[in-house]
C-alpha positions in Angstrom: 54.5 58.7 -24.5 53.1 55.2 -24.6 49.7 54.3 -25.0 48.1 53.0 -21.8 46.7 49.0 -22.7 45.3 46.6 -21.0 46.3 43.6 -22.7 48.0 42.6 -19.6 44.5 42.5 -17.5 42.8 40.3 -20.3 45.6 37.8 -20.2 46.2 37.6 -16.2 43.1 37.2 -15.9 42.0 34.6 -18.5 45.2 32.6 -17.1 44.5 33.1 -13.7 40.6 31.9 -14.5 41.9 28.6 -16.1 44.6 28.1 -12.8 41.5 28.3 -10.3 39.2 26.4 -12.4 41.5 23.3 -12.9 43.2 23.4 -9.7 39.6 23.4 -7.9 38.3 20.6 -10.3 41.1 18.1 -9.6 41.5 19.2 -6.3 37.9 18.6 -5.2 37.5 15.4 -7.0 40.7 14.4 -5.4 39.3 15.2 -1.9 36.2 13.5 -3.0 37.4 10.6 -4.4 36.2 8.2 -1.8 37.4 4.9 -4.0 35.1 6.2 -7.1 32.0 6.4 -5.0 32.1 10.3 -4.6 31.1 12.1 -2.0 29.8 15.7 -0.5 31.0 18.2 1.9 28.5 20.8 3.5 29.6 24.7 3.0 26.2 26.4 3.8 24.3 24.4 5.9 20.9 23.8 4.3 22.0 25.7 0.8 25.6 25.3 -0.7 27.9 22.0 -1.0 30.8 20.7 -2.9 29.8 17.7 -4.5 32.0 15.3 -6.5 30.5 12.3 -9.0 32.3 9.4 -10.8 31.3 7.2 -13.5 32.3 3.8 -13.3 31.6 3.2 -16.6 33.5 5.5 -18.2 36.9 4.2 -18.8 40.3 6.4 -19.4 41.0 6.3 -22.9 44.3 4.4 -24.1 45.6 8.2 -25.5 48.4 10.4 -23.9 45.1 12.0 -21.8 44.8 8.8 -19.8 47.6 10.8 -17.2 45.4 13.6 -16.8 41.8 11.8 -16.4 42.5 9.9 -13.4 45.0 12.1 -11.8 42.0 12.7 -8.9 41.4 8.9 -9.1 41.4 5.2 -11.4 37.8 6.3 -11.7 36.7 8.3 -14.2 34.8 11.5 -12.9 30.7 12.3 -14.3 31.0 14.9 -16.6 28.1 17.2 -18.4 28.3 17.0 -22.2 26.2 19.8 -23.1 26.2 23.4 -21.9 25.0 25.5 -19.3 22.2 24.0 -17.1 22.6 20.4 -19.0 21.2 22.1 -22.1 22.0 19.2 -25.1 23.6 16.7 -22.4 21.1 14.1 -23.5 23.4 14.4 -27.2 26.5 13.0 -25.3 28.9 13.1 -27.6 27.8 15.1 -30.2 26.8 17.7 -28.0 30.4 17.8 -26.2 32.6 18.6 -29.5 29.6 20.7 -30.9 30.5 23.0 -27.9 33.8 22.6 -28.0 33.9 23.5 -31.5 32.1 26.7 -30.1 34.7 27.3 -27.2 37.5 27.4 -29.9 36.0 29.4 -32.1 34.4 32.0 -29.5 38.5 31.8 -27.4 40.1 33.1 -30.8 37.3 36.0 -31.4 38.0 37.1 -27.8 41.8 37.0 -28.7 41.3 38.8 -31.7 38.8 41.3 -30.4 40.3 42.0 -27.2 43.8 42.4 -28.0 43.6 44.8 -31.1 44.0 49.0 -30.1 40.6 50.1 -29.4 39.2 47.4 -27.1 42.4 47.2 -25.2 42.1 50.4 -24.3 39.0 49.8 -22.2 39.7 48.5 -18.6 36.3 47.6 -17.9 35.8 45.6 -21.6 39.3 43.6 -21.2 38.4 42.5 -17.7 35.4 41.0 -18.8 37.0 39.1 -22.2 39.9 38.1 -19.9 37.2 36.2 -17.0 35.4 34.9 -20.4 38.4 33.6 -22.2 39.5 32.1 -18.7 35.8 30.1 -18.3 36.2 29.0 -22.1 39.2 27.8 -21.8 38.7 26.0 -18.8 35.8 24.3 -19.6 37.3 23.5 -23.2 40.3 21.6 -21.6 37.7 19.4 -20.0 35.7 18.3 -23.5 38.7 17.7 -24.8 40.4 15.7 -22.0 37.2 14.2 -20.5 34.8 14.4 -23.0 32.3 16.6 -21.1 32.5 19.2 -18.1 33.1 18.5 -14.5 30.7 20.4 -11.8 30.7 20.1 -8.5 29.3 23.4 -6.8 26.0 23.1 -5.9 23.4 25.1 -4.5 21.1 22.3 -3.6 18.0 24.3 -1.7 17.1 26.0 -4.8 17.9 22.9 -7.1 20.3 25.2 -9.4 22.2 22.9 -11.3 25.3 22.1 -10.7 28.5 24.2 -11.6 32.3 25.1 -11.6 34.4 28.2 -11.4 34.9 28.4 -15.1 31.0 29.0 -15.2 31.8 31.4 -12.3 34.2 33.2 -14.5 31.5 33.6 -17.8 28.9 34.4 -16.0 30.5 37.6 -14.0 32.6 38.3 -17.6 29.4 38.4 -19.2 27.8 40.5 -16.6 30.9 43.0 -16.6 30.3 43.5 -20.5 26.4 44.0 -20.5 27.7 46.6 -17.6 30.6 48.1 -20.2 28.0 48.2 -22.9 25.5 49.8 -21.0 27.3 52.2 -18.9 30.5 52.9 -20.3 30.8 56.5 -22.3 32.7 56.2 -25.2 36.4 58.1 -25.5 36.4 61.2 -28.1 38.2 60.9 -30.6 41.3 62.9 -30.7 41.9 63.5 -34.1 38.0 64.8 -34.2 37.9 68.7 -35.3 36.7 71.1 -32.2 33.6 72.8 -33.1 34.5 76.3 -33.1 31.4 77.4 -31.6 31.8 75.3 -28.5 35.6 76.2 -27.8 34.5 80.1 -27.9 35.4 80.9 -24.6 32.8 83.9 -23.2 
């Protein structure tokens, strides 16, 4: 009989992840464009908006990217350089392919990790490397095409800063392996010896 994986969940969802992310990115800045001077668009009145940024001072590069940068618009869009909640943005550049240089390196662990026999048996673990690869990924293809991240999900009342779905998809991945971790009860091992008192039966 063949042994039940779920290689297929850590993929679908790692691909799916990337899909929404970069379909929502250049589809909002699209939306947003507004001839490079941005714009907003209220979801939760008083809490939640889309919000799209451009930096006129940023031009596309002369590279085979050029295509992909102003697909949303001539303008180029702001992007964060540095990582979660603008930590080493001030860096600029440095920062961007320091974290990139993470993203590759933490993508091919998760590869590695979540494909071999053991982890891909757990439903629970693969779901949460597939959303993690998904968000690395995503936000990857922007260092490297845009030299920094584009956010534009904002929950303004609380000034939380602002974010895109391939944060979305870390964060809940994250969450769903501090739950495996926690909660999950480890498989016996089948080829483990039966202690003969505890198969007596009375």
């Amino acid at each position: 009989m063949a042994e039940r994986t779920y290689r297929w969940l850590l993929i679908t969802l790692a691909v799916v992840g990337l899909g929404v992310d970069q379909a929502s990115k250049y589809g909002v800045f699209r939306w947003l464009y507004n001839d490079g001077q941005g714009g907003r668009v209220e979801v939760v009145e008083g809490w939640f908006r889309l919000i799209a940024q451009f930096d006129p001072t940023a031009p596309p590069c002369d590279c085979g990217f050029s295509c992909l940068q102003t697909w949303s618009g001539p303008t180029m869009p702001h992007v964060n350089r540095g990582a979660l909640f603008g930590l080493g943005n001030s860096e600029g550049n440095t920062a961007n392919w320091f974290f990139a240089g993470v993203s590759v390196v933490a993508a091919g662990a998760i590869l590695v990790w979540g494909t071999r026999r053991g982890p891909a048996k757990e439903k629970w673990l693969s779901a949460a490397l597939g959303l993690i690869l998904g968000g690395t990924v995503g936000n990857l293809y922007d260092r490297i095409v845009f030299g920094g991240v584009r956010d534009f999900l904002y929950f303004y009342r609380i000034e939380w800063p602002v974010f895109n779905v391939a944060d979305c998809c870390l964060v809940v991945g994250a969450g769903l392996l501090l739950l495996q971790a926690m909660f999950a009860s480890p498989k016996p091992d089948p080829a483990a010896p039966v202690d003969a008192a505890s198969a007596n039966i009375s």
